[in-house]
N, C-alpha and C positions, 0 to 999 in steps of 0.2 A: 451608655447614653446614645450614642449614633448603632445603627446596624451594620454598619462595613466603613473603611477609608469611603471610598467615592461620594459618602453622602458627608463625610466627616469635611472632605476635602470642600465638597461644594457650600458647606456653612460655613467654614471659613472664606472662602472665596466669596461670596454677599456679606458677610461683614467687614472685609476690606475695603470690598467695594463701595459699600454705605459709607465708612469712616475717610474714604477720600474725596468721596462727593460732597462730603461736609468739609472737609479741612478745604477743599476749591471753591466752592460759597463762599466761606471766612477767608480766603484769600484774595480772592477776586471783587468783592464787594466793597466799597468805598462808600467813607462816612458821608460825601456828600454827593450818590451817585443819581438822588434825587433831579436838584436842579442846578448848574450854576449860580453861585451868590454873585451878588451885586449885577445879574441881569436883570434891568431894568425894562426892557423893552416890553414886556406883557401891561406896562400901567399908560395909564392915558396921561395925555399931553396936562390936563386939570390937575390928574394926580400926582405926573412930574412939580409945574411948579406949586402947587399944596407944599409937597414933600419936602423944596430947596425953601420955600419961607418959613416955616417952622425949623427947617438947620438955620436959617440966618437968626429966627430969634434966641434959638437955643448960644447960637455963636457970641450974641450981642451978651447975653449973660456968664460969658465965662467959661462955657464947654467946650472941650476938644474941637475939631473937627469933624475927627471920625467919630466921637459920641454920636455928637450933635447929629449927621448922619444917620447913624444908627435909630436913634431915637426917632430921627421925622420919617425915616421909611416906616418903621415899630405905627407912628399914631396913624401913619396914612392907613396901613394896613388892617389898624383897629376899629377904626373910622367907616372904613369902605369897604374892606372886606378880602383886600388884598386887589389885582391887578386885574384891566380892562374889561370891566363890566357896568359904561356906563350905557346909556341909552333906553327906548321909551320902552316901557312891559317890565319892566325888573321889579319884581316885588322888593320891599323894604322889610329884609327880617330882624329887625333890631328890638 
């Protein structure tokens, strides 16, 4: 299959190589390396309180806190399109 050790040697050697640069990706890579959850600072002051009066209606019927949370960031985000994009020129793609 190889012609001599030294080539037998250097396939082995890129394929170690390969198999640790993968196993350091899957080590080093975190499930939420994206963005901080619950950073709120990208959404506008409208879509902060949008977000708290839909948790307070949710609250008023009986959901958790943190549902309730969940849920009103969840419809703001559905709604708008996720965080600070209001102002004049923005097309509406709904």
């Amino acid at each position: 299959m190889y012609r001599n050790a030294a080539n037998q040697t250097d396939e082995i050697t890129r394929t170690i190589n390969c198999a640790l640069r993968s196993l350091n990706t899957c080590l080093t890579k975190k499930k939420g390396d994206k963005m901080p959850q619950g950073d709120k600072s990208a959404y506008t002051d409208k879509q902060k309180r949008k977000a708290e009066h839909i948790e307070e209606s949710y609250e008023k019927r009986g959901v958790s806190h943190k549902e309730a949370e969940k849920r009103a960031w969840a419809t703001v985000n559905k709604q708008d399109g996720g965080g600070n994009k209001s102002g004049s020129g923005r097309k509406n793609h709904s």
